[in-house]
N, C-alpha and C positions, 0 to 999 in steps of 0.2 A: 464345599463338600466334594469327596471324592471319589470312585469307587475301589474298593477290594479287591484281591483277587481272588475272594470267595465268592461263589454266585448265589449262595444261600443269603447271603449280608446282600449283595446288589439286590436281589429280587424284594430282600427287605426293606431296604433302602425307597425304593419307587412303591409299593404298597402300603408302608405306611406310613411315610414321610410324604414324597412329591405328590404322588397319585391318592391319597387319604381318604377314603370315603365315595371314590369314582367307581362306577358300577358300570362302567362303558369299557373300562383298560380290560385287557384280556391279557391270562400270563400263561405260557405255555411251555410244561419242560418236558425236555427226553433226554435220551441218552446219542450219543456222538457214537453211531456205530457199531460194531462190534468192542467200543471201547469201553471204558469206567468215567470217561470223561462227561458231568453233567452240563449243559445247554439250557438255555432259554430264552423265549422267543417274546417282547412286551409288543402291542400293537391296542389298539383303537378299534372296537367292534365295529362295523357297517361304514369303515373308510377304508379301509384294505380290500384286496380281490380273495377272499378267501382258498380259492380254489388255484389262482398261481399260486399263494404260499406255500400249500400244499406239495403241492406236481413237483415246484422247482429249487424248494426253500427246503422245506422238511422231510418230505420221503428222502430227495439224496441223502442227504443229512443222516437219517437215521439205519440207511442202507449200504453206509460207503462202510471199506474197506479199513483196518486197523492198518494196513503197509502204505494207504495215499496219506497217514495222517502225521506230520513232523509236527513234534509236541513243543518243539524251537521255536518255532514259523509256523503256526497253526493258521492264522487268519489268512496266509497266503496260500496254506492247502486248501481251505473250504473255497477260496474263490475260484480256484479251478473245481469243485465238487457240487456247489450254486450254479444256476442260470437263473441269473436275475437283469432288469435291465441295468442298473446302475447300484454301485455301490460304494460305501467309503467308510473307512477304518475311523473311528474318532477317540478322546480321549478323552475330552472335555464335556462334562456332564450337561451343562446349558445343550450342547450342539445335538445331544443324546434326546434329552426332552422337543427338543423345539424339534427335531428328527419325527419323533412318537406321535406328538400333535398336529403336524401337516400332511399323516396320512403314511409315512415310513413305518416300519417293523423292525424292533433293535433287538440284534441277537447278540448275548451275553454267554461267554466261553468259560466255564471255570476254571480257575489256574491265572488269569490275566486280568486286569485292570483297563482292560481294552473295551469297545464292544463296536459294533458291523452296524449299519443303519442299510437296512435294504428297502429300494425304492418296489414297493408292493401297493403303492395307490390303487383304489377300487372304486373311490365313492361316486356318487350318479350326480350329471350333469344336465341341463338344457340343452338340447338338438341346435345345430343351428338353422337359423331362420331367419326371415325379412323383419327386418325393425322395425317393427310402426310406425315410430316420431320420425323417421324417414325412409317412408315409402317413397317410389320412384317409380316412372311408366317406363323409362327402357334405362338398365344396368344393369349391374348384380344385385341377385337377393342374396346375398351373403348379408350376414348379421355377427357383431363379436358375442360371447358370450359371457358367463360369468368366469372359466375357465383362463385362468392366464394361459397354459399352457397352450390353449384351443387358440388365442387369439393370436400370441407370437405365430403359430402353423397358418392361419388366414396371411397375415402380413407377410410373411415369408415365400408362400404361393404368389403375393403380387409384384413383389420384390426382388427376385432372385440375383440379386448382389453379393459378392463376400463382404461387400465395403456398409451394410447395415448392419449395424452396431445395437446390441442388446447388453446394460446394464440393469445388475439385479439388486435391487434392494428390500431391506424389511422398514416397515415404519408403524408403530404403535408398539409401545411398552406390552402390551398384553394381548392385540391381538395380532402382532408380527404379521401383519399384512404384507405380502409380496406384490412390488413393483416395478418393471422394466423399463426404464428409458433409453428410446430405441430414437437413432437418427443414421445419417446416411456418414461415413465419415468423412468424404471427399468435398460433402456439399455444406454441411454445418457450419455454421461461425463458431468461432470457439469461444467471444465471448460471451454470446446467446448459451452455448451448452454449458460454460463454468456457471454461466447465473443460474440456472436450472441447478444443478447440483449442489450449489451453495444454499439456495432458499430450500430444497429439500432436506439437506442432511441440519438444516434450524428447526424442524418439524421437531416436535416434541410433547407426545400427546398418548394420552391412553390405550386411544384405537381409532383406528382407518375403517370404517364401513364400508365408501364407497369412496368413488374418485372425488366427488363434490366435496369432502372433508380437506384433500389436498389445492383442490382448483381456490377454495377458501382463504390457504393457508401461504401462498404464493403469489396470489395475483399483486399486481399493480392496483394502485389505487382503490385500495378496501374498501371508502366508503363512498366512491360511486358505482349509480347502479350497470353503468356500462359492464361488458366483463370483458376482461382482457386473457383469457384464458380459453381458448376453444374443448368443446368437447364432442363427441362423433358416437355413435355406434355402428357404424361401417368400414369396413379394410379398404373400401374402394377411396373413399375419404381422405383416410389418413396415409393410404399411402401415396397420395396425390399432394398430401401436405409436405409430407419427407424430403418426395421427390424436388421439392421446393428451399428446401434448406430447412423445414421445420422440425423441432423434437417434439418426440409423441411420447405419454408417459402412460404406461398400462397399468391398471388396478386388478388384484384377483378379487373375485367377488362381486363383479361391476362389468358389466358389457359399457358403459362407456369408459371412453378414452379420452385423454387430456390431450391439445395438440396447442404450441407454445413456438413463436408470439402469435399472439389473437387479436388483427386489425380490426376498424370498423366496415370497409368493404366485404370482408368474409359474410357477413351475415345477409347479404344479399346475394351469395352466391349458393348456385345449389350442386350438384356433383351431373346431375344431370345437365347441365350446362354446356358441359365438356364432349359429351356423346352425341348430340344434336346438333343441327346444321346451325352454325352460328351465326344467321340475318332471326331464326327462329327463337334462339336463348338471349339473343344481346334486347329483343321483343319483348323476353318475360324476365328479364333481368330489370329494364326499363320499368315494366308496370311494378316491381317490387320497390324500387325508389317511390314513384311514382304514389304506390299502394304507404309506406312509409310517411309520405307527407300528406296523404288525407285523414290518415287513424289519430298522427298527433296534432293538426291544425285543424283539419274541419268546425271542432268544435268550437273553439275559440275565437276562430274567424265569423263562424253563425252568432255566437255570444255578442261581439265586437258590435259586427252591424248593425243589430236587432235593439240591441242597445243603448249604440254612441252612434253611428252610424247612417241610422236611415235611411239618408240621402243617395248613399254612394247605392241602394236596394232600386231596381228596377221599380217604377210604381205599380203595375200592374201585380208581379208578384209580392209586393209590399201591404198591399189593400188584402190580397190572398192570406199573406201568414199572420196579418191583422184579423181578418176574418176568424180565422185556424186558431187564432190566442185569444180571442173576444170569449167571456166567462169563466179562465182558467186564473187559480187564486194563488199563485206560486209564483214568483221571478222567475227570469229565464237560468239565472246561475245555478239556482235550488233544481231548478229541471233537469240541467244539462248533471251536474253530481247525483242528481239522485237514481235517473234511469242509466247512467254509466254504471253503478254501483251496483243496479238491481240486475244488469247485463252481465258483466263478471261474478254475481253470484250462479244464475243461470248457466252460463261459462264453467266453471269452478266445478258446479255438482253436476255437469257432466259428463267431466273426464272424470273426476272419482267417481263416480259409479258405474257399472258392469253397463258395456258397450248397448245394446238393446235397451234399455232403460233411459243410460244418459240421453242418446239422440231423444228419444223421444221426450223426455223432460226438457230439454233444449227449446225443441220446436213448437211442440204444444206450450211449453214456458209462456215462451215469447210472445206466440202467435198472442192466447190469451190474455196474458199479463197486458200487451198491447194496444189489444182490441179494449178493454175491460177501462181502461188507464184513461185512452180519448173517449169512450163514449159516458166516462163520468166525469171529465173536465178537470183531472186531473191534470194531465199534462194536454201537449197540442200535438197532431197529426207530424206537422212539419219538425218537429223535436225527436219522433220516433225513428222519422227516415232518418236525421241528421246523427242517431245513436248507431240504428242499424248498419248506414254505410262505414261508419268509424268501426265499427267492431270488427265484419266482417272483412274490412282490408287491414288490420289487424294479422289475421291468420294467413297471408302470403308471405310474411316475414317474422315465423316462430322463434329464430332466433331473439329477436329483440321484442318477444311476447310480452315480457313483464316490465322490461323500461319502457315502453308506448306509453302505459299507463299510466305511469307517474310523469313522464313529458308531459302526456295529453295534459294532466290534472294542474301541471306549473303551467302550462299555456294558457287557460281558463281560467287561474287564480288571477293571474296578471293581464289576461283582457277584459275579467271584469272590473277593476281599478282603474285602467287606461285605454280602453279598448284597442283598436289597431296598433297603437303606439307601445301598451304592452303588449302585445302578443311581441312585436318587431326587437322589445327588450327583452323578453324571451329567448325569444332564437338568436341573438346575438349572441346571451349568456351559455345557448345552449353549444356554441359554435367553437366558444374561446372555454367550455371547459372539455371539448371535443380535443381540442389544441394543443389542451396541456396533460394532454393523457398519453403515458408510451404502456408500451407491452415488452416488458425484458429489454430495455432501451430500445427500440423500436416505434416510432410516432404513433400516435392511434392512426390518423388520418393521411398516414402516408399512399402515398401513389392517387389520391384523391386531390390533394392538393400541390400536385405536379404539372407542371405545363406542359412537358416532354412527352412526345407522343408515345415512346416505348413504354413510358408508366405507364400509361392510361390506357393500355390494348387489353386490359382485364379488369375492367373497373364498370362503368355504368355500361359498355360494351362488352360484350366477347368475340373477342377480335377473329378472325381463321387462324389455323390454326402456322401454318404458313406465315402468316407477320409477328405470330408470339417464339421469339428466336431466347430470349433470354431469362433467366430466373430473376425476380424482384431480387435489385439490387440491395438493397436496404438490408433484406435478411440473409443474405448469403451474398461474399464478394468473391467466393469462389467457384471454380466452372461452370461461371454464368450458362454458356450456350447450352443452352436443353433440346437442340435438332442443328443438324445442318443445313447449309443456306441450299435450297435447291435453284436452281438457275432459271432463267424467267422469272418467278415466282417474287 
């Protein structure tokens, strides 16, 4: 379909053909001037700024001069006659509609087959502000928002490079979702950024909601639960990722952001890391490992003992947790799943529900459920502690919030079949499919499983900043050096 260079047929055209039965389009005509010439203006109620259209679109417009107007080069007269921020001449009706729906205003000239798409966006946005899912005790509370436009401007403030690259794309049949893949150009691998670009432009799908529809649709290895795809809602973040060689892929519509390749040390690290005196972060870096290997063993290794074990149990505490199980009519495996279970629902309802509420559902939950649980011989005291220290070192490492869970629950299947000896088959399996995991070719476990001290000055340590001289090599082989060498140092 085309348009006319009627503007009575165009305006017909978009009312009752494209826009049919829409009670949101708004159609607005005048006249051009002191001239005969008819105008029309299509736009989206309550996504434009009504009041620029106004001021800089339409009074000029309707006030200008019969001698500024060349009936030849008409669209080149109006652009000197507009003050808009951005405009462009299109011809192509698809670029006209998709123009109308992301917030533009298309003015239609009679006499031409042409029409002006003017950038008049209005609609309201979130403020920005600190992220929740990552709050932090000393940084920025800068937060992205849903706003593409907002977020590029965050990034670009931390960034101040010519050499950061912003690629624009759409993706979803119907809902043209807008997405920037942004990296540094001098520091990128190139075949890191073609892979990104290739698995994107394979995207073929209705609609993009949010970024989690793309991180989905990309990652490595779909069906485990690792994810090899990072995601952030902070500029401070992701431009720490950039600076690294990584690409970061912006969603509109979605304060987070995608940031590609996605190792397994990332999730032990936190941005705060970097700002602190590092004998104090390589501390709390420490206990997140640390905290990582009690949420998915504890269990399993209490199971083991309690179980197959005995021996290897102190007697004194043995007679104690004998005591503690004496009249409870459950195995210890039915225990250990069943208060895990009733813990993440507790868990569960109370991030979905309104913040004052949930805590309290939480703690009164547990407290009671708890209490109520041992003092009817249900379960055993020492079962309780053994769920509560699992869950609660748990939440020092949110990234890997939801594969704990199913680790913990393959440790516990397989110590209770073999005890010590499955649990040790466990982690072997858990280790070698650690192994065979990359992110956009990129090992999962690389710089973990390096012996060279230059890998490993960001990894279970955070090194000063004075010995971390180079970019991981793995993801970028280009200008490595990220400081110069300072002397003594």
């Amino acid at each position: 379909m085309k348009l006319s260079k009627s503007i009575e047929k165009n305006l017909e055209i978009f009312q009752q053909k494209i826009f049919h039965d829409d009670d949101v389009i708004r159609y607005r005509r005048f006249t051009l001037g002191n001239t005969q010439i008819k105008c029309g203006i299509i736009f989206i109620d309550s996504m434009i700024d009504k009041d620029y259209l106004g001021e800089n679109v339409i009074s000029p417009l309707t006030r200008c001069k019969s001698e500024s107007i060349h009936l030849r080069e008409i669209y080149p007269s109006i652009e000197n006659i507009i003050a808009v921020e951005s405009l462009r001449i299109s011809k192509g009706l698809e670029q006209m509609i998709e123009g109308i729906l992301y917030g533009d205003a298309l003015l239609l000239i009679d006499g031409t087959d042409l029409g002006m798409i003017l950038s008049v966006k209005g609609w309201e946005y979130r403020s920005i502000s600190e992220p929740t899912s990552e709050s932090v005790v000393r940084g920025s509370r800068e937060g992205f928002t849903e706003s593409i436009i907002i977020n590029i401007s965050l990034l670009r403030r931390k960034i101040q490079d010519s050499r950061l690259k912003f690629k624009m794309q759409e993706l979803g049949r119907r809902t043209k979702t807008k997405i920037a893949i942004c990296y540094i150009e001098d520091l990128v691998s190139p075949q890191i950024l073609q892979e990104v670009f290739e698995r994107i432009n394979k995207i073929d799908i209705d609609g993009i909601l949010e970024s989690g529809y793309i991180e989905e649709l990309i990652k490595d290895s779909p069906l485990s639960p690792f994810k090899t795809v990072g995601h952030t809602e902070r500029p401070d973040i992701l431009a720490g990722k950039i600076l690294e060689g990584r690409v970061g892929i912006l969603c509109d519509g979605t304060p987070f952001v995608l940031t590609v390749p996605f190792i397994f040390m990332e999730g032990f690290q936190s941005n705060e890391d970097y700002y602190r005196n590092w004998a104090l972060a390589s501390l709390d870096r420490m206990l997140r490992y640390v905290g990582f290997f009690i949420t998915t063993s504890t269990p399993a290794i209490y199971l083991s003992l309690i179980t197959y074990h005995q021996e290897m149990i102190p007697t004194p505490l043995l007679l104690s947790i004998s005591a503690a199980r004496e009249g409870i009519p459950f195995p210890t495996i039915f225990e250990l799943i069943v208060l895990g279970l009733v813990f993440e629902i507790l868990r569960e309802g109370g991030v979905r529900l309104p913040s004052p509420i949930g805590q309290a559902l939480s703690i009164v939950g547990a407290i009671v459920l708890g209490d109520a649980a041992v003092t009817a011989n249900f379960v055993s005291a020492p079962m309780i502690i053994v769920i509560a220290l699992t869950g609660i070192s748990s939440f020092v490492i949110p990234q890997f919030l939801g594969v704990v869970i199913l680790i913990r629950l393959a440790f516990v299947l397989f110590a209770s079949v073999l005890g010590l000896y499955g649990f040790v088959f466990a982690v072997i399996g858990l280790f070698i499919h650690l192994m065979s995991i990359r992110s956009f070719g990129i090992p999962y476990m690389t710089e973990l499983s390096s012996y060279k001290l230059e890998d490993v000055k960001d990894t279970v340590i955070r090194a000063p900043w004075w010995w971390m001289q180079r970019r991981p090599k793995l993801i970028t082989k280009k200008n490595r050096p990220k400081r110069k060498r300072i002397e003594g140092k």
